[in-house]
C-alpha positions in Angstrom: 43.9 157.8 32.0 47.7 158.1 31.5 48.2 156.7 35.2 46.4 153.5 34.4 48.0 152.8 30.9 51.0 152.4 32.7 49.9 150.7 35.5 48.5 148.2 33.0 51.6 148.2 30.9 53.6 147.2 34.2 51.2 144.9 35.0 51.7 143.4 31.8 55.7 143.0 32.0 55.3 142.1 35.3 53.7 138.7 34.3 55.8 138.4 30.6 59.3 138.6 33.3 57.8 136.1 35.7 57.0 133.4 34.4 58.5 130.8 31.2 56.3 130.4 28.6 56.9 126.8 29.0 55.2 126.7 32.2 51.7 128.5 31.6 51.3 127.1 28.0 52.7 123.6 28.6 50.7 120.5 26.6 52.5 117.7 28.7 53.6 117.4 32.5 57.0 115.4 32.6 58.5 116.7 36.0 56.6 117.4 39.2 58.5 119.2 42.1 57.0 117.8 45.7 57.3 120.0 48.1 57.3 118.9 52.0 55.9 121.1 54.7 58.6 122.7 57.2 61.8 121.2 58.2 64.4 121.3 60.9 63.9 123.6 63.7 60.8 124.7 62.0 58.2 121.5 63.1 55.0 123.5 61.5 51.8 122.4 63.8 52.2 119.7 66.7 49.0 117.5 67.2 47.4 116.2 70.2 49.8 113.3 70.4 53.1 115.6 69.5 52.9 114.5 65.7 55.0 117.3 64.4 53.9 118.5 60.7 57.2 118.5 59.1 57.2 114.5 59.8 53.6 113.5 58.7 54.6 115.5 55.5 57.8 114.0 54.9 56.8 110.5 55.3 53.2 111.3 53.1 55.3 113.2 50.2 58.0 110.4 50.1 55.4 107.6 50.1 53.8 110.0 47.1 57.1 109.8 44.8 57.2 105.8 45.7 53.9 105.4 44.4 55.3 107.8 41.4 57.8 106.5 40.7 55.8 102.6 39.9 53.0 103.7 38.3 54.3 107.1 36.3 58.2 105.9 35.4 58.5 109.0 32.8 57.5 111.5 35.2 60.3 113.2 36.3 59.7 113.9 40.6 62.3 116.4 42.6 61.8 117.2 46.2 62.4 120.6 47.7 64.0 118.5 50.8 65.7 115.6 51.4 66.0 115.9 55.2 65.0 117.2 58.1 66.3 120.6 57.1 64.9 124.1 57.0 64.2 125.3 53.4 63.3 128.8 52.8 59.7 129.3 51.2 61.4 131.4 48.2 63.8 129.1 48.2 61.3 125.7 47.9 59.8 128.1 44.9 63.1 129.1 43.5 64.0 125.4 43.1 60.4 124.3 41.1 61.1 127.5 39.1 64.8 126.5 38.3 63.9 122.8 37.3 61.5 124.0 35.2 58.3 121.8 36.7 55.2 121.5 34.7 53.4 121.0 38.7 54.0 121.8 42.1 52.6 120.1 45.2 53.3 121.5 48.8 52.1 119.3 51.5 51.0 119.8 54.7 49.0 119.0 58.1 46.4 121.6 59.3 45.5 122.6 62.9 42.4 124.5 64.7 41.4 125.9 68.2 38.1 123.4 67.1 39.3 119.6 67.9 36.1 118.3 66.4 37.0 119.8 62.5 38.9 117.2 60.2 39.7 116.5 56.9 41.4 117.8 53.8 41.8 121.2 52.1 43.1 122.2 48.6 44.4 125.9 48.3 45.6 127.8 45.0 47.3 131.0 45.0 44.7 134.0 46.0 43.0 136.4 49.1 41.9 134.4 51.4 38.1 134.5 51.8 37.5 133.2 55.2 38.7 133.0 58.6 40.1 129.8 58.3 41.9 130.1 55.4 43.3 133.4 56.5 44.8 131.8 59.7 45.9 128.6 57.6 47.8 130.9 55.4 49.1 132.8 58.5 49.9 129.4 60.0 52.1 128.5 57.1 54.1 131.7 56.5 55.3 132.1 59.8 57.7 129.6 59.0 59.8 132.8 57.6 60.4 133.3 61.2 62.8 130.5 61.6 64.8 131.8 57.9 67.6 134.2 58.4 67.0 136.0 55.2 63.6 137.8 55.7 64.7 141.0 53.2 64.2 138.7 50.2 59.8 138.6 51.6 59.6 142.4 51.2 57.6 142.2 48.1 54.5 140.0 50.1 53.2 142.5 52.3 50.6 140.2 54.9 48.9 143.7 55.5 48.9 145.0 52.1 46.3 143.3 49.9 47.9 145.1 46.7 50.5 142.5 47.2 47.9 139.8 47.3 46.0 141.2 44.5 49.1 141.6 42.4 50.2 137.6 43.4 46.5 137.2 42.3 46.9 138.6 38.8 50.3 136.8 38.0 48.5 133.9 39.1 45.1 134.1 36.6 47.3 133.0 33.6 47.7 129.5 35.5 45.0 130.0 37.8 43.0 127.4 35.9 45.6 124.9 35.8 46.0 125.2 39.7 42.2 125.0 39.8 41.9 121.9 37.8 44.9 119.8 39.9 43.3 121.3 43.4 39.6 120.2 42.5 41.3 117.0 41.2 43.0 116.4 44.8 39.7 117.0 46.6 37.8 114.7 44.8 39.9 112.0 45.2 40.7 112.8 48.5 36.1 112.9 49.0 35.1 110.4 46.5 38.3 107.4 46.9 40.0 107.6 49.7 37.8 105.6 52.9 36.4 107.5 56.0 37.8 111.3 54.2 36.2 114.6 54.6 37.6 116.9 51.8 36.6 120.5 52.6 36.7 121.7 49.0 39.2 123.8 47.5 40.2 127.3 48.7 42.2 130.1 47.7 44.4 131.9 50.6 48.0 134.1 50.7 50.6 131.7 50.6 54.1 132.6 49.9 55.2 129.5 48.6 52.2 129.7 46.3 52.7 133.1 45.1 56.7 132.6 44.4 56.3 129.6 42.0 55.8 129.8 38.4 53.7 127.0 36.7 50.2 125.6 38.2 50.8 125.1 41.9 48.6 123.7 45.0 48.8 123.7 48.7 47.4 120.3 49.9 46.4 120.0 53.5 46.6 116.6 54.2 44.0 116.5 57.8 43.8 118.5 60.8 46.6 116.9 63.8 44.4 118.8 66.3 41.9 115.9 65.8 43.2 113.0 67.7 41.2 110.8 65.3 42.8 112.3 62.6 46.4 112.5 63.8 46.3 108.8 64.5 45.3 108.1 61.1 47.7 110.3 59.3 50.7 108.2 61.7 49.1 104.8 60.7 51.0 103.1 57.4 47.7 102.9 56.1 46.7 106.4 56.6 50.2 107.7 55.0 49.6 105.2 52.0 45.7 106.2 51.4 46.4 110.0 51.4 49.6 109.9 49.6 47.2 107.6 46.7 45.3 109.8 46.6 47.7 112.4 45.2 48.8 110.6 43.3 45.7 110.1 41.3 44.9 114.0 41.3 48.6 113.8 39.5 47.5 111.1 37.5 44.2 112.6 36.0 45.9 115.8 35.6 48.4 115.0 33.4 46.0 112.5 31.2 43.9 116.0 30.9 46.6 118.4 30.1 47.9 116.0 27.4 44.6 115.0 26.2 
């Protein structure tokens, strides 16, 4: 029994060191870090049409802090790039972390072997439970292979799920939070945005998920391997309609934390 007292204890100081009380307990969201997909030499998926990932997200996230910016003044909105550059994933956590944001939104554009699939996808921290999601995840985290610094990923072992369970644990004191903002972004996404398919929320291994430390999502934005959907995502009013979206699931989250 010893053994798993300390494990437990461990556990337990594990979470206390990594994460500000402020974050997990906070009655009010005043800062929001955006966080756009890829960057530089890393162009994430490339769609039918050669839409690259890292410029669908760019254009979506900025359009996102626009709308922000007129309809939620007080709501403080960083970016974890200004530029076409190539940000490490710790590094896009280490910079929500250090501002202290009360909510985290990575954005991105999804691919598949499958042409026919479209439509949106919410992820929070956790094991993936299906194929997709697995590969999605996979997708997503080999933009480590563009960063120099790959010593500072040691800790997130892709084929150790003690990592992934450990990421999970941390994760179950804001795990509800994240929940709450990803269901949020689906249902807008299903329910108010014209001619959508959301394909629910999901829970999969990313890094940039598993390094931040307040309520966090992953939002797919629609699949550029659908010609259908890549043209939309290009269109203004494609980049406008998904980007409100967002920024309703923001909306509704912060009336509901500070209700």
């Amino acid at each position: 029994m010893k053994p798993l007292i300390s494990i437990s204890l461990l556990t337990v100081s594990f979470i206390i060191l990594s994460f500000s009380p402020a974050n997990f307990i906070a009655t009010s969201v005043k800062k929001v870090v955006i966080d756009i997909g890829h960057g530089g030499k890393d162009p994430g998926t490339i769609g039918v049409s050669n839409t690259m990932e890292k410029d669908v997200a760019f254009k979506v996230a900025t359009q996102l802090g626009s709308i922000l910016e007129i309809q939620i003044p007080d709501l403080i909105r960083r970016y974890t790039r200004y530029t076409d550059d190539l940000i490490p994933l710790a590094e896009r956590a280490r910079i929500a972390n250090k501002e202290g944001a009360d909510l985290f939104i990575s954005i991105h554009a999804n691919a598949s072997a499958n042409p026919d699939i479209m439509g949106t996808e919410t992820y929070i921290a956790g094991l993936s439970s299906t194929k997709e999601s697995i590969e999605t995840a996979m997708r997503e985290n080999q933009a480590i292979a563009h960063e120099k610094n790959k010593k500072i990923y040691q800790d997130f072992n892709a084929n150790n799920n003690i990592d992934f369970i450990m990421a999970a644990n941390r994760h179950n004191i804001i795990r509800q939070k994240s929940l709450q903002m990803a269901q949020l972004v689906e249902y807008n996404f299903g329910t108010r945005t014209i001619n959508r398919n959301s394909r629910g929320v999901k829970s999969a291994d990313f890094i940039v998920l598993y390094k931040t430390a307040m309520p966090s999502v992953l939002v797919e934005i629609g699949y550029l391997s659908n010609s259908e959907e890549e043209k939309y995502l290009n269109s203004e009013e494609g980049i406008y309609e998904t980007a409100s979206a967002i920024y309703r699931a923001i909306r509704d989250y912060k009336e509901y934390i500070e209700k």
